[in-house]
C-alpha positions as CSV (number, residue, x, y, z in Angstrom):
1,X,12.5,19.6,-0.7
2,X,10.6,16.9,1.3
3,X,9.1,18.0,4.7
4,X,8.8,15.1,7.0
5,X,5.1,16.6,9.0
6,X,5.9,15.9,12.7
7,X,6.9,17.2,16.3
8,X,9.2,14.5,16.7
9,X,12.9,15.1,15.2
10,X,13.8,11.9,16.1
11,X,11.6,10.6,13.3
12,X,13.1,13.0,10.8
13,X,16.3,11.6,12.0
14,X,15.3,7.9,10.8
15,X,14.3,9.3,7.7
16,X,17.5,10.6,6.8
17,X,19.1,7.2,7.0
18,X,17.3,6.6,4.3
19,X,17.3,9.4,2.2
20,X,19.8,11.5,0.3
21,X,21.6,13.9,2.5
22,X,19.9,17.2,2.9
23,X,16.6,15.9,0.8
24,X,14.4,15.8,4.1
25,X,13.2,18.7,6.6
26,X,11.0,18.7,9.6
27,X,7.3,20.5,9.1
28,X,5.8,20.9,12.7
29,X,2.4,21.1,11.7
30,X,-0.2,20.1,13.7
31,X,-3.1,18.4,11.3
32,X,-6.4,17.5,12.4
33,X,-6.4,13.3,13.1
34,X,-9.4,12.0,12.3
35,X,-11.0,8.6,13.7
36,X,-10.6,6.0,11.8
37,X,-10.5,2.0,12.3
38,X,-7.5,1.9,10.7
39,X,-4.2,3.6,10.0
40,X,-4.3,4.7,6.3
41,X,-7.4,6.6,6.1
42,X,-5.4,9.0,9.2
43,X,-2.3,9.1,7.2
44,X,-3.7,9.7,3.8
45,X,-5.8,12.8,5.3
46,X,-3.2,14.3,7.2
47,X,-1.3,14.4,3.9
48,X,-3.7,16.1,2.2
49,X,-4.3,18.9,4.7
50,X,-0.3,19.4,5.1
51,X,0.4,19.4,1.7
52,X,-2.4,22.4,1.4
53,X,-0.3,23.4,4.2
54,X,2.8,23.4,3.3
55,X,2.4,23.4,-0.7
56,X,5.8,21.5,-1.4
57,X,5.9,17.1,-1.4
58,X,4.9,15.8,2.2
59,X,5.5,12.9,4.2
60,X,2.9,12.1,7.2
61,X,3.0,8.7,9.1
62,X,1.0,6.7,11.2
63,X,0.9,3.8,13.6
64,X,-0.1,1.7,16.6
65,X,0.4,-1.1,18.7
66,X,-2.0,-4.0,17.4
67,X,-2.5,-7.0,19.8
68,X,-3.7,-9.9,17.8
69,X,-6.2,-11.6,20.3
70,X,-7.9,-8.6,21.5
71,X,-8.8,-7.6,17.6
72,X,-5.7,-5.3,17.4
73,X,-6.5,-2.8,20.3
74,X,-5.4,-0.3,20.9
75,X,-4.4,-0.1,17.0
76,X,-5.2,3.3,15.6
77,X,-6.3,4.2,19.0
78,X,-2.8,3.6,20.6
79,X,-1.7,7.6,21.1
80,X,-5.0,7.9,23.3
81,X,-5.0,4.7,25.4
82,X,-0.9,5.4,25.6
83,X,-1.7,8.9,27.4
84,X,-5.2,7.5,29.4
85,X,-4.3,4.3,30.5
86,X,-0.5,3.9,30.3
87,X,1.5,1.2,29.1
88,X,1.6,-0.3,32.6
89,X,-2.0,-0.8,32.0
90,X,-1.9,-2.6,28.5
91,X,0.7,-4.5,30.0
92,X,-1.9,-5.4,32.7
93,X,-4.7,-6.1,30.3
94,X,-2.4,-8.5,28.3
95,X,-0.5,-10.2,31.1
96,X,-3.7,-12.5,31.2
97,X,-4.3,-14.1,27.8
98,X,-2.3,-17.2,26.7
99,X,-1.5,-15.7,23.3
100,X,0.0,-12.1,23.2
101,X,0.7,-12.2,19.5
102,X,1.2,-8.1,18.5
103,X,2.5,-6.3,15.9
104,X,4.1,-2.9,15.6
105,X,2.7,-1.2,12.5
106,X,3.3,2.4,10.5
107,X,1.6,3.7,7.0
108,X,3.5,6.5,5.9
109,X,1.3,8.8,3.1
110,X,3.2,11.1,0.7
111,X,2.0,13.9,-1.2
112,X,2.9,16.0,-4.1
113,X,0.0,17.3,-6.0
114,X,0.1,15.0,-8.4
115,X,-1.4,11.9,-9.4
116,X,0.9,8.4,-9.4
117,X,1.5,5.6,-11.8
118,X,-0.1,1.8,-10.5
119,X,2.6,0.1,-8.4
120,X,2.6,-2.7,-5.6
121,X,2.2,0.1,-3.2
122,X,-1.3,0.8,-2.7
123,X,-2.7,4.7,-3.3
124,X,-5.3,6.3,-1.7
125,X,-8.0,8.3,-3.9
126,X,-11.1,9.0,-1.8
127,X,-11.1,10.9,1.1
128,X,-14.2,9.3,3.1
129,X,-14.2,12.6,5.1
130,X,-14.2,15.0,2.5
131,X,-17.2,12.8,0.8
132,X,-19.3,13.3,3.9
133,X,-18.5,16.7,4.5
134,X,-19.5,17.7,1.0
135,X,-23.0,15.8,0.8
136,X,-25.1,15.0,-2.6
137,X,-25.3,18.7,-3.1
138,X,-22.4,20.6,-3.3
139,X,-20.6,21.6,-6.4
140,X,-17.1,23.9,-4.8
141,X,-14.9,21.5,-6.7
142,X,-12.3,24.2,-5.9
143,X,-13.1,24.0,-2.2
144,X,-10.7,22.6,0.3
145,X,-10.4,19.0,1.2
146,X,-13.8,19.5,3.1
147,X,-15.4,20.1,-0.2
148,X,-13.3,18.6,-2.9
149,X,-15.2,15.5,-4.5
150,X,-11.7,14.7,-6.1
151,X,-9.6,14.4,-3.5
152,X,-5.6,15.0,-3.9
153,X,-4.2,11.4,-4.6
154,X,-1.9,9.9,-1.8
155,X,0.9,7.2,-1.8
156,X,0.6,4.8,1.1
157,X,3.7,3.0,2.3
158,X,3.1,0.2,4.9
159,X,5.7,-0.9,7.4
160,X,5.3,-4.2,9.5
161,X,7.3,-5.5,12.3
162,X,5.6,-8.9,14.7
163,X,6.3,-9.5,18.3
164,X,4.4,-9.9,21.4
165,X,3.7,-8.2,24.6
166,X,6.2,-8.6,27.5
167,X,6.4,-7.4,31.2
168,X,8.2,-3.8,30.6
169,X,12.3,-3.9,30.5
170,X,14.2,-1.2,29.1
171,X,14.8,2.3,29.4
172,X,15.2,3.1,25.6
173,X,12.6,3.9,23.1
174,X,9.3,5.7,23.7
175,X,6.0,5.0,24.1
176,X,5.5,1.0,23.9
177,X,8.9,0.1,23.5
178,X,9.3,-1.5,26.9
179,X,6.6,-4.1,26.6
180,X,6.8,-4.9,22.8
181,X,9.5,-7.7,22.4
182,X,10.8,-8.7,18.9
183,X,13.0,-11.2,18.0
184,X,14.4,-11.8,22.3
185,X,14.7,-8.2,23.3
186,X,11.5,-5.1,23.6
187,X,12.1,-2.3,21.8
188,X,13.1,-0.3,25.1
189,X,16.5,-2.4,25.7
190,X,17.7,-2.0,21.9
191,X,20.0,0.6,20.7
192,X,18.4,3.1,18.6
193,X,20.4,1.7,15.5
194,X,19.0,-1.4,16.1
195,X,15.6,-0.8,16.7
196,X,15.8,2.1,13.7
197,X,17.0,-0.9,11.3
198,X,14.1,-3.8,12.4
199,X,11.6,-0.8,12.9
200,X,8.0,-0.5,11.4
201,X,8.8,3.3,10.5
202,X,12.1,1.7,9.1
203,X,10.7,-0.7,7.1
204,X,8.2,1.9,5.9
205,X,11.0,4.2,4.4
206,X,13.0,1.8,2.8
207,X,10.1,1.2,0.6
208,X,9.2,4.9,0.2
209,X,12.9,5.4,-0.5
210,X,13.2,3.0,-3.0
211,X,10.3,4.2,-5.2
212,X,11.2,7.9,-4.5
213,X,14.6,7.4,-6.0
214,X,13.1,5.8,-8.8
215,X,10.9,8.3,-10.3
């Protein structure tokens, strides 16, 4: 069984569109998030712990709201700045530039215990956090992520989606949706099975579904 680690069902719900029937279950776990510049390094660790967690394969995902000319703010950030400053407020802060180039993107990281053959999809094998925590003298191999020096390897899937940022309109969606416009409408004025199908987190798990069926 695959647990799909989030609070969110309606994420679970996307996944199964993807997935054999019955193959994927919710894990509401809360993992620490660490800080990190970008959105693998988040994912990969949040794996790790919930796989510890949950000892059975694990699913953990990722993602943001990266504006191009302001360096990709708020980007790994964009939970935080979401629930301090508001979308009204990014909005705001991008109604002003003459380019407001963005891009939704997810990283999904999966987990199994074990190690992975090469592929196209890129796999994560150091756990920066870990590293640090351990420091040049400690030998508890055995320990816990916060000690292990070899780190449990972690698939990353990446999911892209480009659009720019719009004055809100919509009532759909969550979170961004309203201001984030791809392709002539935001995310907040398309149907869920529309938005599910164009999706960062769509695109995401077709690609983890295709190389989970294959091995």
């Amino acid at each position: 069984m695959l647990r799909y680690v989030t609070t969110n069902p309606g994420k679970v719900r996307e996944a199964e569109n993807y997935l054999p029937d019955g193959s994927i279950r919710q894990l509401d776990f809360d993992y620490a998030e660490i800080q990190a510049t970008e959105l693998a390094p988040i994912a990969a660790r949040g794996a790790r712990e919930a796989y510890h967690r949950a000892d059975e394969p694990v699913l953990v995902d990722d993602a943001g709201l990266f504006i191009d000319p302001l360096d990709g703010f708020p980007g790994p950030y964009s939970s935080y700045v979401e629930n301090t400053l508001g979308i009204d407020r990014v909005w705001e802060i991008a109604s002003g530039l003459d380019d407001r180039r963005a891009a939704f993107r997810c990283t999904l990281a999966y987990c199994d215990g074990d190690g992975f053959a090469a592929s196209p999809d890129p796999i994560d094998r150091d756990d920066r956090v870990a590293a640090a925590a351990a420091g040049p003298g400690d030998d508890e191999a055995d320990a816990d992520d916060a000690g292990r020096r070899e780190p449990l390897p972690v698939k990353l899937f990446e999911g892209y989606v480009p659009g720019r940022i719009v004055a809100p309109r919509g009532d759909g969606g969550f979170g961004y949706d309203p201001i984030f416009e791809h392709d002539g409408q935001t995310f907040g004025e398309m149907a869920t099975e529309r938005k599910n199908a164009v999706s960062h987190r769509g695109r995401a798990l077709e690609k983890f579904a295709e190389w989970h069926a294959g091995r």
